[in-house]
Wavefront OBJ file of the C-alpha trace (Angstrom):
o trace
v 76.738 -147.795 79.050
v 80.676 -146.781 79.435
v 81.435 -144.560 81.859
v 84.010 -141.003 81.075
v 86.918 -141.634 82.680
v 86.684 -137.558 83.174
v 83.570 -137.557 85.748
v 83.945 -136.384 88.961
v 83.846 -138.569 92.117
v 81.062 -136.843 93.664
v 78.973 -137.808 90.234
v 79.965 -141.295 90.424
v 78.737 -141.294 93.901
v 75.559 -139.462 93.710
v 74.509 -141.935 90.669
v 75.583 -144.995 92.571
v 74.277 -144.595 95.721
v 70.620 -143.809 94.625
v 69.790 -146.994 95.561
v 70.477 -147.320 99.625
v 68.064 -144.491 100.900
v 67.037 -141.071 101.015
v 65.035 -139.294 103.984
v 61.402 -138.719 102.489
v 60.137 -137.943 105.272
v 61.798 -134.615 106.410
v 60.206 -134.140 109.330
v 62.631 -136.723 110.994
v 65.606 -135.393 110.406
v 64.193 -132.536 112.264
v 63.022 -134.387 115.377
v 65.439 -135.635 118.029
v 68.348 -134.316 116.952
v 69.575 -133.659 120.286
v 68.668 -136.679 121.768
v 70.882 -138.999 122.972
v 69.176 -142.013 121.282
v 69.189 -142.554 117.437
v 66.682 -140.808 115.255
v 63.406 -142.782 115.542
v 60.265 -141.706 116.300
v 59.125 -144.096 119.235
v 55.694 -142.922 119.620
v 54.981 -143.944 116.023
v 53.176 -140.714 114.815
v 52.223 -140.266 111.278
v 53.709 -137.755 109.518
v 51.193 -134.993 107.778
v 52.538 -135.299 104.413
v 54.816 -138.044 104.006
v 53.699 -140.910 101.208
v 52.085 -143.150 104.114
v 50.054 -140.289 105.893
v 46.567 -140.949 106.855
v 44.205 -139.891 104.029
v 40.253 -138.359 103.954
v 37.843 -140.447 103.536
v 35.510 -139.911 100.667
v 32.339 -140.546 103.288
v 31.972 -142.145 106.921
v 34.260 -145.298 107.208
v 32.630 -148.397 108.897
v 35.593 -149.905 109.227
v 39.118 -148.491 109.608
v 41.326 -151.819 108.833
v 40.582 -154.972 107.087
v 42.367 -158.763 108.067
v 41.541 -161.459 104.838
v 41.640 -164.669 106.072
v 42.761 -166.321 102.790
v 41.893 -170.161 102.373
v 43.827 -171.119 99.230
v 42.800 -173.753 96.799
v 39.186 -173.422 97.041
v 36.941 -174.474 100.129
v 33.828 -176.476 99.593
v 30.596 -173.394 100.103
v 28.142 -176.696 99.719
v 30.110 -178.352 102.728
v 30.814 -175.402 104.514
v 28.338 -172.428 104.944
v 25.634 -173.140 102.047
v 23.889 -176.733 102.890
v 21.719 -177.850 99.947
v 19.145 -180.611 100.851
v 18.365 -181.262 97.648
v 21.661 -182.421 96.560
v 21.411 -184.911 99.965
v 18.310 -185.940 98.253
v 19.682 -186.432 94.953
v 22.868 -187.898 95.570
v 24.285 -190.067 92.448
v 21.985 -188.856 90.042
v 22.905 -186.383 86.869
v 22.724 -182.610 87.662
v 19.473 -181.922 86.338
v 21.200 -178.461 84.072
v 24.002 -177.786 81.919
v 27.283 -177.492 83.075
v 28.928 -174.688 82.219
v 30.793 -174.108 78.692
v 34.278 -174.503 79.983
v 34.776 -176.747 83.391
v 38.560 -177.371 84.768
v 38.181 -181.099 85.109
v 35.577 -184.033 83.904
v 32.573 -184.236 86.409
v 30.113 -186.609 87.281
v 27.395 -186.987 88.992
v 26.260 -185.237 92.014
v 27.823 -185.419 95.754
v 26.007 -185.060 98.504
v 28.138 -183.579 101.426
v 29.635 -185.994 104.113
v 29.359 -183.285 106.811
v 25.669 -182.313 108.513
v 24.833 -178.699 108.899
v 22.958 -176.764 112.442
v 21.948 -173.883 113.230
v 23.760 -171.891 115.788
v 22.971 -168.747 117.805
v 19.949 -166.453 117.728
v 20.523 -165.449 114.161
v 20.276 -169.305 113.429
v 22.731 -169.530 110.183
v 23.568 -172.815 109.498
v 26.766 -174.337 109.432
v 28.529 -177.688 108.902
v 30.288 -179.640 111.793
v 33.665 -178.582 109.979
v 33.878 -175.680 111.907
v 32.092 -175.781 115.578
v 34.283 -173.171 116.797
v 33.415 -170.699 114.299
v 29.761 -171.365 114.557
v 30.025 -169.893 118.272
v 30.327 -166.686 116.280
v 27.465 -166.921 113.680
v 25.831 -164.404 114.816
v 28.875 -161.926 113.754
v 29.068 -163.229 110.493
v 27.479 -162.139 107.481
v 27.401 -165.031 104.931
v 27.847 -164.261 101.172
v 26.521 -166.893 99.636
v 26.282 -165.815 95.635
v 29.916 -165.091 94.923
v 30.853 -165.614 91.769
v 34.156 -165.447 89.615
v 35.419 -165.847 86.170
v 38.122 -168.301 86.082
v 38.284 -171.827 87.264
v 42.070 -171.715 87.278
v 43.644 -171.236 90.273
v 46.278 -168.871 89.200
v 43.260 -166.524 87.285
v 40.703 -166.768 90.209
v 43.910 -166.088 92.323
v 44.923 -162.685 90.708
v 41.180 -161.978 89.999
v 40.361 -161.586 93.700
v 43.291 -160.229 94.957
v 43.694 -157.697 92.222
v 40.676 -157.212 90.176
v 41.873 -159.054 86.729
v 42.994 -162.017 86.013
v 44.967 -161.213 82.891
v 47.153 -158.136 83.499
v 48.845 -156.969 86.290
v 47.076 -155.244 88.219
v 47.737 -153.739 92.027
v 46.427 -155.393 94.715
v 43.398 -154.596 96.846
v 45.766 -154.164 99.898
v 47.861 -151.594 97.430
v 44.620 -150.241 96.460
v 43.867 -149.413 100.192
v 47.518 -148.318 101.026
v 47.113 -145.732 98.364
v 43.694 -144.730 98.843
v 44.002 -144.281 103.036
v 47.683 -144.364 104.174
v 48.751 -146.044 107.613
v 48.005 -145.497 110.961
v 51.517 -146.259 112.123
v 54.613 -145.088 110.060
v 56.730 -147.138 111.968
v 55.216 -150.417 110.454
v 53.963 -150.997 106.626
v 50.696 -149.987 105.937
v 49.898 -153.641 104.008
v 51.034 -157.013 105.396
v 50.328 -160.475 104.434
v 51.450 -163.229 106.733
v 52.845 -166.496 104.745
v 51.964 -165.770 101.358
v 51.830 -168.305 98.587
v 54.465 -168.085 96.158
v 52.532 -170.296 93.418
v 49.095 -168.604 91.723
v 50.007 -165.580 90.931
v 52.694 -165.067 93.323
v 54.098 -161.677 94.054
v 51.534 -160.097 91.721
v 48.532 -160.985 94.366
v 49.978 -158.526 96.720
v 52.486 -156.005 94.459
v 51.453 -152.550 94.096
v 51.901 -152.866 89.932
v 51.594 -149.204 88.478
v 50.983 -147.627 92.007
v 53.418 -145.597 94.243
v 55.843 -148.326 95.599
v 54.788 -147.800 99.186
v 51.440 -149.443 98.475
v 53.800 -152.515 98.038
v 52.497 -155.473 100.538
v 55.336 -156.608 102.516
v 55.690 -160.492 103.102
v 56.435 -161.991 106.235
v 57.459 -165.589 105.687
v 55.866 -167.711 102.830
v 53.301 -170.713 102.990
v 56.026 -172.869 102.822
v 57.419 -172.188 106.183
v 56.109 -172.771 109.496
v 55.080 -169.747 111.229
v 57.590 -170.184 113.993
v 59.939 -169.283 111.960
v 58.801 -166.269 110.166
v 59.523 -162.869 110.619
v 60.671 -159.649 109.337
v 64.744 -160.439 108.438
v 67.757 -158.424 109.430
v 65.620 -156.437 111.331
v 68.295 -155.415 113.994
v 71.709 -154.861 112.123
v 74.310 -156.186 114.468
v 77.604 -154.448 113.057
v 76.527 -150.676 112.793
v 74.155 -149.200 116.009
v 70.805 -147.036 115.071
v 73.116 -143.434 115.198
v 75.627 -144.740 112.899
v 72.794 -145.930 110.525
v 70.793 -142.464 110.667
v 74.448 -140.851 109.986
v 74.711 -143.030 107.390
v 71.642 -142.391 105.392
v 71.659 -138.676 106.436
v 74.938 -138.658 104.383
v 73.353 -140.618 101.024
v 70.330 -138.283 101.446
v 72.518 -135.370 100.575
v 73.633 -137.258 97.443
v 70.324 -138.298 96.522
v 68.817 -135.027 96.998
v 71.600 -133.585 94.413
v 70.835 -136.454 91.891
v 67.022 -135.685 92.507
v 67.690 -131.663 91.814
v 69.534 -132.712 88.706
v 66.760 -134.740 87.213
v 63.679 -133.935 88.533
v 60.603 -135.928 90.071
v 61.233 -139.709 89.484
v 58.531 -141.114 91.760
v 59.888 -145.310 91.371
v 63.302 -143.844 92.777
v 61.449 -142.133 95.492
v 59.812 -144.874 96.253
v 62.790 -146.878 96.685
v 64.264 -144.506 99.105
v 61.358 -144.263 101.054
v 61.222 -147.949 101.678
v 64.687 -147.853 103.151
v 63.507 -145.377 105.621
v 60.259 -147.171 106.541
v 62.675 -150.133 107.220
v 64.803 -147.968 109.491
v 62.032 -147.024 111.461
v 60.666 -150.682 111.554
v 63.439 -151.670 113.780
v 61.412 -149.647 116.632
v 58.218 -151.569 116.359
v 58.519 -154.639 114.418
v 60.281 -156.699 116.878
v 58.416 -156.275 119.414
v 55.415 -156.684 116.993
v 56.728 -160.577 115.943
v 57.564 -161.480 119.688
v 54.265 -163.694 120.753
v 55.732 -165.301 123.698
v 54.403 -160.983 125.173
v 50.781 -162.578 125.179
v 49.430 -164.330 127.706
v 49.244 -167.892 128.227
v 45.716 -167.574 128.054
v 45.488 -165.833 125.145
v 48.244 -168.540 123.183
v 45.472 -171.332 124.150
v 42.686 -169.200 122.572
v 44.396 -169.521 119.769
v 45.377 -173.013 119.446
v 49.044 -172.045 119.910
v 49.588 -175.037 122.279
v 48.332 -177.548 119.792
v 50.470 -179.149 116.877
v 47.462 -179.144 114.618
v 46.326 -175.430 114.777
v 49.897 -173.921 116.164
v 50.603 -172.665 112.410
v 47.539 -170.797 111.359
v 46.968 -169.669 115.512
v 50.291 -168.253 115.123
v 49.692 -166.205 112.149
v 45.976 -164.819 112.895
v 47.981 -163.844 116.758
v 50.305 -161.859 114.658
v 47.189 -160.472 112.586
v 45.947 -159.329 115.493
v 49.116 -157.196 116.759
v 49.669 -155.871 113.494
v 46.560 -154.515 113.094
v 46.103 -152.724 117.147
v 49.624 -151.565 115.892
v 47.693 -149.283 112.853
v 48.657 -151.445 110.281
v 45.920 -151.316 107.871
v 45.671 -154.366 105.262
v 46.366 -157.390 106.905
v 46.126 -161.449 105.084
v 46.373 -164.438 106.346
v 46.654 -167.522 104.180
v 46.236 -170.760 104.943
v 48.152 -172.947 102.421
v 50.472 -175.903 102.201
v 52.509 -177.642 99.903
v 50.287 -180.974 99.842
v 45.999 -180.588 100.505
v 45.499 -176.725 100.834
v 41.173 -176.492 99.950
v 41.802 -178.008 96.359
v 40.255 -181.400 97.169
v 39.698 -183.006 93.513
v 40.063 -185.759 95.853
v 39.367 -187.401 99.203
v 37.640 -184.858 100.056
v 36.597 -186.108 103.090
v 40.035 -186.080 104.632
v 41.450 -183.041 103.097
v 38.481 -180.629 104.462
v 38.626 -182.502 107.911
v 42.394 -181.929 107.958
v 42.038 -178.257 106.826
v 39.005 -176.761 109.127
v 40.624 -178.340 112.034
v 43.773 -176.330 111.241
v 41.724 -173.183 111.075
v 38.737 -173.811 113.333
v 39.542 -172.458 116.292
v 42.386 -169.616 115.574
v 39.455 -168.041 113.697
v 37.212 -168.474 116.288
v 39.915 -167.499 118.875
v 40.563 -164.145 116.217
v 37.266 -163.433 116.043
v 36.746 -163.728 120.459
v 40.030 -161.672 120.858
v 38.508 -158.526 118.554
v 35.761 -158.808 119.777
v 36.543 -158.304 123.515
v 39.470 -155.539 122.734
v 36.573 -153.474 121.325
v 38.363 -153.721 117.572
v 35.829 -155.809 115.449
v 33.431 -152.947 115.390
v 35.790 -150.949 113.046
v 38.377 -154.162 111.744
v 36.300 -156.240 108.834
v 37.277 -159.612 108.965
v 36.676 -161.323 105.567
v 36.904 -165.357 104.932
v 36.966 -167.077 102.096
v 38.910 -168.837 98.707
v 39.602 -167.889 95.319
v 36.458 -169.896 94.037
v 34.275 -172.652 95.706
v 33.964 -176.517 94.576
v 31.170 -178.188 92.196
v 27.976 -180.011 93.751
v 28.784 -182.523 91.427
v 31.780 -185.582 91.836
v 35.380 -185.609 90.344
v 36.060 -189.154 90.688
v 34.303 -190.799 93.303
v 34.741 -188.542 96.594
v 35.855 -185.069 94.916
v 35.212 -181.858 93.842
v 36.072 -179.779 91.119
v 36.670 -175.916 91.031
v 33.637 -173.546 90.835
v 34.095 -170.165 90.271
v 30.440 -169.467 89.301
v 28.864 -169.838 92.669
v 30.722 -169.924 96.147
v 30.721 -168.700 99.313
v 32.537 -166.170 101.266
v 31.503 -164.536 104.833
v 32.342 -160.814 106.496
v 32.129 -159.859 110.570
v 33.005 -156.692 112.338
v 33.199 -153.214 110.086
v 30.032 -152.465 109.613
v 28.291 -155.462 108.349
v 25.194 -157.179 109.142
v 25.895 -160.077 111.543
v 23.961 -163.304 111.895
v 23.131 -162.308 108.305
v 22.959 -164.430 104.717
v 23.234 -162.707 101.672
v 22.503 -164.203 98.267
v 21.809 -167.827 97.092
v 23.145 -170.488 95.042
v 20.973 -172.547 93.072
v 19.796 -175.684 94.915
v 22.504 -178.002 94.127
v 25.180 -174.894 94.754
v 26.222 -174.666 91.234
v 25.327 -171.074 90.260
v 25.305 -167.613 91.781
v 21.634 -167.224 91.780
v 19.975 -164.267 93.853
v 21.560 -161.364 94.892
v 24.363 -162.633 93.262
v 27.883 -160.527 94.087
v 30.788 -160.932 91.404
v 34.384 -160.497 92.967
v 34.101 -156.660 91.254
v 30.748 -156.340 93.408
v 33.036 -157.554 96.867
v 35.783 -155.238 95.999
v 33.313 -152.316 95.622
v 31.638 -153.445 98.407
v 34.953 -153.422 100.724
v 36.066 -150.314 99.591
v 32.651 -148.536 101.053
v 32.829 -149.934 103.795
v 36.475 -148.236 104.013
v 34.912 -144.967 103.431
v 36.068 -145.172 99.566
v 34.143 -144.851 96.310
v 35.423 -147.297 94.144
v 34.386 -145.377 91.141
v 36.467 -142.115 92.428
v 39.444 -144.289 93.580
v 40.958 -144.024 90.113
v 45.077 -143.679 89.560
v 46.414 -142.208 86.311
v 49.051 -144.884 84.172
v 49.711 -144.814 80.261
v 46.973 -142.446 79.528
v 43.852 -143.661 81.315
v 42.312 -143.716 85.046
v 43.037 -147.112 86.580
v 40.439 -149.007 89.414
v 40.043 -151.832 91.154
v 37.396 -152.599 89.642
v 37.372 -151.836 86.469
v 34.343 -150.656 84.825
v 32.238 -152.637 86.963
v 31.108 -153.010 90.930
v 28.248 -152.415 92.832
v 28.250 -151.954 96.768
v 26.148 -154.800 97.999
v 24.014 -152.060 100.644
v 21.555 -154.905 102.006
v 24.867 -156.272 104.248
v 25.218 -153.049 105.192
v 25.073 -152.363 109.075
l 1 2 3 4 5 6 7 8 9 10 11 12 13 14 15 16 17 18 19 20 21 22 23 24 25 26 27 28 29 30 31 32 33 34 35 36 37 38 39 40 41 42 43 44 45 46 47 48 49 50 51 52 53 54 55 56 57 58 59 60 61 62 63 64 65 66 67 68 69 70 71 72 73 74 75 76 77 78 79 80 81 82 83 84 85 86 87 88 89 90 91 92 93 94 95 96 97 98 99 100 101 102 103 104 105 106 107 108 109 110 111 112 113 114 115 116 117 118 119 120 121 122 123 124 125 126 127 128 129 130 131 132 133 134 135 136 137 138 139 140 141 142 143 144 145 146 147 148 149 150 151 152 153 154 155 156 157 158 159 160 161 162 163 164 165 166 167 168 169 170 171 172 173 174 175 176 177 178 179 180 181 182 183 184 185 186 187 188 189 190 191 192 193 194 195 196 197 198 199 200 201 202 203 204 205 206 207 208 209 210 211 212 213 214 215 216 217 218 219 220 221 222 223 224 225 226 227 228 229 230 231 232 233 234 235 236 237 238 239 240 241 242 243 244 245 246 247 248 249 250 251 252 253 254 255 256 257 258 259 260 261 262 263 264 265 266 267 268 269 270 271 272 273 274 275 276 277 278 279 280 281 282 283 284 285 286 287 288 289 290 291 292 293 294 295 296 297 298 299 300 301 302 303 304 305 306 307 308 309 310 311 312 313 314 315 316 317 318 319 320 321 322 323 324 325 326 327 328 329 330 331 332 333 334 335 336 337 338 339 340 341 342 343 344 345 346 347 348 349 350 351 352 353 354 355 356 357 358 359 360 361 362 363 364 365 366 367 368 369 370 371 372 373 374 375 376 377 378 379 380 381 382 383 384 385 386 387 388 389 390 391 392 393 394 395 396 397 398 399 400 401 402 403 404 405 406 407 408 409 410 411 412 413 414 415 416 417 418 419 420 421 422 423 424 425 426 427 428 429 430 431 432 433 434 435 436 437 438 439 440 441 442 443 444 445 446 447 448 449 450 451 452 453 454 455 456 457 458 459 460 461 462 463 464 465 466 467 468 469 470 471 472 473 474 475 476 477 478 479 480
């Protein structure tokens, strides 16, 4: 659009600064002004009304923060946490059903699994040797064993867990909980997830879509960097000092606040401004939130921070584990890489041995260090892929994707530990009792947030949005 060459310099300003910040939250312009150091609220309280502001419940919360431990690509449920002893029994022969009408790859006949399952602790859930760290902590797990999906695509089965659909773009169920609950901490995001992948879905399986922009996730890193390296960037500006910047933004707040007056509520500009005074605040609590080398040496070990082969994924559940004591309230982990990830079509054998062991013990480590700071009573912990992987072969020693029977497990917030809910069929291909679509998790989640999925509803192009749809039901037997 040409511009008049007759508008006023104050116009050209207001209009072209709307983009570099604007205090929503009033309050802090009225704190501190006489203090000597810059505008920033140190003691990280939330502010009664500002966009990120701790919201009621619609009933008693079990749990007041959830951590997703995101395995992308697909881990094995029939080599993992379901053991089938009929398909040890009928190795090599035909699966004795139909497959089902559309399958992702050709499949033969089925594959008995290479690992051997126990029991462990008093609760006596079996797992396989895969994990021996994590089966320490059986008895805080609650096993979902009848998952079940619609996709066999990773990029569908992707956005279909983390959002609900896996056609449109939908927001996220971090978003979902952002909007629903606030933060705890409005110094820090309310929704993190630790080295995303890019591929599947990217962005979308963590974007707020039609929701308020502060129900955004924010990224630190991506799965294609090593955690060492990751972190929240330019979070210290080294040219201009905190006062300067809170002068700074004071001044384009004025301007704002005219352009505002002049047109009225536009809630994505809003939003935009109010992420540019979240990240002014970050710089009070996110540094010190990404330094690890503040834990103890003993607490790096537990871990696996000292080891090559679990350093990554120790690294990122230790930051999980800051981030949420800090009050942040979504927080995922994934573990992905460029090469295996859990999509083992494959040499299996070598791709779930080098996977587990990368993951082993920083969950178990996770799950030790909650557990003794008195947070997994109220944090959820949830495990799991975007689908599991056939009983039968792809090739000679692979698997294909499954979305219609898998396996995912819960601890802390209120569930049931030392606890198996749900059944596959006997070779692992179906969902078969109890059985829990990805609707029925979200649903499921969401009570034990305190939420009714069914009254957590957001208004866009003429109808109520949910996360789930027109569908879910709270799975009560895991219940606590």
């Amino acid at each position: 659009m040409l511009t008049s060459p007759l508008r006023s310099r104050r116009s050209v300003l207001r209009d072209s600064a709307v983009g570099f910040g604007h205090l929503a939250f009033l309050h802090l312009l009225q704190q501190n002004r006489a203090a000597a150091d810059p505008v920033i609220n140190q003691a990280a309280a939330v502010s009664p009304d500002g966009p990120l502001s701790p919201k009621p419940t619609h009933f008693s919360a079990r749990a007041k923060r959830v951590v997703f431990l995101f395995m992308k690509g697909g881990p094995s449920h029939v080599d993992t946490f379901d053991p089938k002893p009929l398909l040890d029994r009928d190795h090599g022969k035909p699966l004795p059903f139909d497959l089902p009408r559309v399958t992702f790859a050709k499949q033969g006949n089925l594959l008995r699994s290479p690992w051997r399952f126990k029991q462990h602790g008093e609760s006596g859930l079996p797992v396989s040797e895969l994990f021996p760290n994590v089966a320490k902590h059986m008895d805080d797990l609650c096993v979902l064993r009848s998952l079940h999906g619609t996709n066999p695509a990773h990029g569908g089965a992707l956005l279909k867990l983390h959002t609900g659909s896996d056609q449109f773009v939908r927001p996220s169920l971090g978003s979902w909980l952002t909007y629903g609950l606030g933060t705890e901490n409005e110094n820090l995001p309310a929704f993190v997830t630790i080295c995303p992948t890019l591929a599947h879905g990217g962005v979308n399986n963590w974007g707020a879509a039609f929701l308020p922009a502060h129900c955004q996730g924010t990224p630190i890193g991506n799965a294609s960097l090593n955690a060492s390296s990751v972190g929240v960037k330019h979070i210290r500006n080294q040219r201009i000092d905190l006062r300067n910047q809170r002068q700074q933004l004071d001044l384009i707040r004025s301007m704002n606040q005219d352009h505002l007056e002049s047109v009225g509520s536009n809630a994505a500009l809003e939003g935009r401004l109010d992420s540019f005074e979240l990240a002014y605040r970050m710089q009070a609590s996110m540094p010190e939130l990404q330094d690890l080398t503040r834990e103890t040496a003993v607490t790096q070990r537990m871990y696996g921070i000292e080891d090559p082969v679990t350093e990554d994924f120790g690294r990122q559940c230790l930051m999980a584990r800051r981030f949420l004591e800090s009050g942040v309230r979504f927080v995922q982990v994934t573990h992905s890489d460029s090469e295996v990830q859990w999509d083992q079509h494959g040499n299996l054998y070598a791709g779930h041995t080098k996977n587990a062991a990368e993951v082993d013990k920083p969950i178990a480590g996770f799950l030790q260090d909650l557990k003794s700071r008195g947070l997994l009573e109220d944090t959820l912990v949830i495990w799991g892929g975007e689908f599991g992987r056939t009983p039968t072969a792809q090739g000679n020693n692979g698997r294909d994707h499954n979305p219609h029977g898998f396996t995912m497990w819960m601890a802390g917030g209120g569930v049931k530990g030392g606890y198996a809910y749900g059944a596959t069929d006997d070779y692992g291909y179906y969902a078969a009792e109890n059985k829990m679509h990805v609707h029925d998790l979200h649903a499921t989640i969401l009570h034990l947030m305190g939420l009714d999925h069914q009254r957590l509803t957001y208004r866009y192009a003429g109808r109520d949005f949910r996360l789930t749809d027109v569908a879910g039901q709270v799975a009560d037997d895991i219940l606590a």
